[in-house]
C-alpha positions as CSV (number, residue, x, y, z in Angstrom):
1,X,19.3,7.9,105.2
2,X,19.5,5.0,103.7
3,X,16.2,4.5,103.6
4,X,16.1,7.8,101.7
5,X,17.9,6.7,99.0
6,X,16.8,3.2,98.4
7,X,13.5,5.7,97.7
8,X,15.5,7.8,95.4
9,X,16.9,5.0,93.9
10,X,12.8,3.7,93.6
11,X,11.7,6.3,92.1
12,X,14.1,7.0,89.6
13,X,13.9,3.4,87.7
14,X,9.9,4.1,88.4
15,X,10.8,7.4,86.2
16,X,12.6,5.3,83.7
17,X,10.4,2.3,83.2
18,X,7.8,4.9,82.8
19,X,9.7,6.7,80.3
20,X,10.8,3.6,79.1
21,X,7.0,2.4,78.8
22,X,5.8,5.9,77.5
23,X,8.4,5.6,74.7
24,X,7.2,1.6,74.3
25,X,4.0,3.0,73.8
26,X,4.7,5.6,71.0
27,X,6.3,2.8,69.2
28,X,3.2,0.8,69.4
29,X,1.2,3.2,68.0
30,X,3.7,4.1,65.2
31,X,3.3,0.4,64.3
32,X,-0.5,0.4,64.4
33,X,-0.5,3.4,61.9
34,X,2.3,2.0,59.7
35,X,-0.2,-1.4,60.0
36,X,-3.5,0.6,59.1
37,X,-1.1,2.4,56.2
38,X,0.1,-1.3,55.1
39,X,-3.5,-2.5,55.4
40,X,-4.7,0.3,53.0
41,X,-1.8,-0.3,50.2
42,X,-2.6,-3.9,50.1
43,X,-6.7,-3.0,49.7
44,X,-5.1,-0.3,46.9
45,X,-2.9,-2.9,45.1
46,X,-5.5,-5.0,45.1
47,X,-7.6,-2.5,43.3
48,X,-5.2,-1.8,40.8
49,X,-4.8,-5.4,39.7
50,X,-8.0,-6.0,39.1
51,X,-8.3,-2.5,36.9
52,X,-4.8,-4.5,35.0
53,X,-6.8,-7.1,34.7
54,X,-10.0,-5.3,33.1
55,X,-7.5,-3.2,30.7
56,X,-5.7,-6.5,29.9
57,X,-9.6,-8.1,28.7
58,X,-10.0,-5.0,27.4
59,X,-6.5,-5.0,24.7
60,X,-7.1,-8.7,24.0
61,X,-10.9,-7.6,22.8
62,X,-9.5,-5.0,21.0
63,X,-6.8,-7.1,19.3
64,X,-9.0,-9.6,18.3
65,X,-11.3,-7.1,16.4
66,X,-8.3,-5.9,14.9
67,X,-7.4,-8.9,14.0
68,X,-10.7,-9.5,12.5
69,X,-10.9,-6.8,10.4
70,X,-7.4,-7.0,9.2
71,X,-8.5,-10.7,7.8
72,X,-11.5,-8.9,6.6
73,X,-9.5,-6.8,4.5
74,X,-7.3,-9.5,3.2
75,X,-10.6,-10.4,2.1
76,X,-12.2,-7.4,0.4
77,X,-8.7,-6.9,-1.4
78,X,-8.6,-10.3,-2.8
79,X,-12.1,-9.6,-3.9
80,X,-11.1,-6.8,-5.8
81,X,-8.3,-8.1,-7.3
82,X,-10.8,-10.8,-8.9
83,X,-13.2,-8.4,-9.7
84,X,-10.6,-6.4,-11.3
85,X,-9.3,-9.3,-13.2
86,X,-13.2,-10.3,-14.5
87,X,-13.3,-6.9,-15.9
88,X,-10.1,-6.8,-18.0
89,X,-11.3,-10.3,-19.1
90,X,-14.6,-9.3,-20.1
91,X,-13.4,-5.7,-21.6
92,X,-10.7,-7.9,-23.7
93,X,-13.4,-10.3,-25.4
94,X,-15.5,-7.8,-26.0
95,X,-12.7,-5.9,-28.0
96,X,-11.8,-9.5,-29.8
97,X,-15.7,-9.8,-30.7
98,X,-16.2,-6.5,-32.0
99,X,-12.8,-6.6,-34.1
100,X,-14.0,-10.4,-34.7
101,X,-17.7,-8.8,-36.5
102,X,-15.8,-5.8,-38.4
103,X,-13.6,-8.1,-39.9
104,X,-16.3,-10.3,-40.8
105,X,-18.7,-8.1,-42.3
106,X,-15.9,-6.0,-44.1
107,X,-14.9,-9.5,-45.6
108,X,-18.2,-10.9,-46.6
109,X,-19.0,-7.3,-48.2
110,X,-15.8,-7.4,-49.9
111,X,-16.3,-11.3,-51.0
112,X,-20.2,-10.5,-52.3
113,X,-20.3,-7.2,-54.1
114,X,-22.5,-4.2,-53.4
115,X,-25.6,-4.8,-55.3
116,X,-27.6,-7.6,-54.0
117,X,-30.0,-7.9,-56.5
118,X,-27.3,-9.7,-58.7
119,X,-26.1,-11.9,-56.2
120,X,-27.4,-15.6,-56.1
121,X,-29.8,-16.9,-53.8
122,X,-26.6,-18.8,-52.1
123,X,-25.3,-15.5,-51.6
124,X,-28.1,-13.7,-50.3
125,X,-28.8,-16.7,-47.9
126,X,-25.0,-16.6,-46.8
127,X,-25.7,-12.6,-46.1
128,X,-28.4,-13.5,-43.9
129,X,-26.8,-16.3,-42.2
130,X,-24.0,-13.6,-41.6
131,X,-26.5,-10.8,-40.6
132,X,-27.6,-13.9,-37.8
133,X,-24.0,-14.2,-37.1
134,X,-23.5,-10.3,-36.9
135,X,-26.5,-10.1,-34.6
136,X,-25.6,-13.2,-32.2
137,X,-22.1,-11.4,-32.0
138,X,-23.6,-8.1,-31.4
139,X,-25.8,-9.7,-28.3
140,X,-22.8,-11.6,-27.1
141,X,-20.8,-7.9,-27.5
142,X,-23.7,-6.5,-25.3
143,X,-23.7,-9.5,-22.6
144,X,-20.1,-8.8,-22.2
145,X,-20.5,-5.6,-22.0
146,X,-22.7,-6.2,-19.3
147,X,-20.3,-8.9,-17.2
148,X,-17.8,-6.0,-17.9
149,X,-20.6,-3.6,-16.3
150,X,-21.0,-5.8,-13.5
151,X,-17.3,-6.6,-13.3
152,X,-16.7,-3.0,-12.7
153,X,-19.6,-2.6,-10.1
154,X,-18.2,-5.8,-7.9
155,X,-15.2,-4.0,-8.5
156,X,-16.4,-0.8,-7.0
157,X,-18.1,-2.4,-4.4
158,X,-15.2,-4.0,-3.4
159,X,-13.1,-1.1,-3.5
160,X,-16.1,0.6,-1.4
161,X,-16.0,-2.4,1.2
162,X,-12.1,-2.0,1.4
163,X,-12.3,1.7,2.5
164,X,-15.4,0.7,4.5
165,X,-12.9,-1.9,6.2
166,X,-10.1,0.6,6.5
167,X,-12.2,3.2,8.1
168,X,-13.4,0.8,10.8
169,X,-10.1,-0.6,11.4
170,X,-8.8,3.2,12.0
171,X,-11.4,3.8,14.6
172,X,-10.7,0.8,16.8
173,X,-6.8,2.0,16.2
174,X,-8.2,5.3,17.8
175,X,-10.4,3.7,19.8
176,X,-7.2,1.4,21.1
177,X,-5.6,4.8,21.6
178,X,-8.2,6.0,23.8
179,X,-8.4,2.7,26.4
180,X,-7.5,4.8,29.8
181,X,-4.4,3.4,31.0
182,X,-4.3,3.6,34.9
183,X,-1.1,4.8,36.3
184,X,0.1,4.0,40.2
185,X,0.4,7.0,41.9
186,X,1.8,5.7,45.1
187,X,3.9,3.2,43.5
C-alpha cells in the first residue's frame, strides 16, 4: 500500500507540474502576443513621427512663404505710399504753374493795354517773349500733368500689386488651413 500511494502521490505533482507547465505555457504565449502587439506600436510610432516630421517641413515652408509675402507687402505698400506722395507733388505744381501763367498773362494784359497796334515794338516783343513764356509754362503744365498721370498709374499699380499680394497671402492662410494634421488614434 505504500507503494500505492507513493504512486498517488506521483501522479498528483505529475498533475500539477503539468498544470503548472500548461498554465506556464499560456503565459508565454500571452507574452509573445503582447510582444508582436509592442512590436507593431513601435513600427506605428515610428510611422507617425516621420508623418510629424513631413507636417513640421511642411509649416516651416508654409511660414516662410508667408513670411515672404508679408515682406512683399511691406513692399508694395511703401510703394504706394511714394507713388501717392509723387502725385500730390506733381498735381500741386501743376496747380502753382497754371495760377503762376493766369497771373502772368492777366498782369501783362493789364500792364500793356488792349490794342496792340499802339503799343511799342518793346512792348510787342515783351508780349511775345511772354507768349514763349506762356507756352514753355503750358508744356511744363502738360509734363506735369503727365508725371501726375503716371504718378497715378504707379499708384494704381501699386494698389493693384497690394491686393495681388493680399490675395496670395490669403490662399496660403487657407492653404495653411488645409495641411492634414494626423491625429493618434491609438495613443
Amino acid at each position: 500500500m505504500g507503494q500505492l500511494r507513493t504512486a498517488a502521490a506521483a501522479a498528483a505533482e505529475r498533475d500539477e507540474a503539468l498544470a503548472a507547465a500548461a498554465a506556464l505555457q499560456q503565459q508565454l504565449a500571452k507574452i509573445g502576443r503582447d510582444m508582436s502587439q509592442l512590436e507593431h506600436h513601435k513600427q506605428r510610432a515610428a510611422s507617425l513621427e516621420v508623418a510629424k516630421s513631413a507636417l513640421e517641413d511642411q509649416l516651416s515652408h508654409l511660414a516662410a512663404q508667408v513670411a515672404a509675402l508679408e515682406e512683399r507687402l511691406r513692399d508694395v505698400t511703401a510703394g504706394r505710399e511714394a507713388a501717392t506722395a509723387a502725385a500730390e507733388l506733381a498735381a500741386a505744381t501743376a496747380a502753382k504753374a497754371q495760377a503762376a501763367v493766369a497771373q502772368q498773362v492777366a498782369s501783362q494784359v493789364a500792364a500793356c493795354g488792349h490794342d496792340r497796334s499802339l503799343w511799342p515794338p518793346a512792348a510787342r516783343q515783351e508780349l511775345q517773349s511772354l507768349h514763349q513764356q506762356v507756352d514753355t509754362l503750358q508744356e511744363q503744365t502738360q509734363h506735369s500733368q503727365a508725371q501726375l498721370q503716371m504718378a497715378r498709374q504707379q499708384l494704381e499699380d501699386a494698389q493693384q500689386s497690394q491686393a495681388d499680394t493680399q490675395q496670395a497671402l490669403d490662399q496660403e492662410q487657407v492653404e495653411f488651413m488645409q495641411v492634414p494634421w494626423v491625429a493618434c488614434k491609438e495613443c
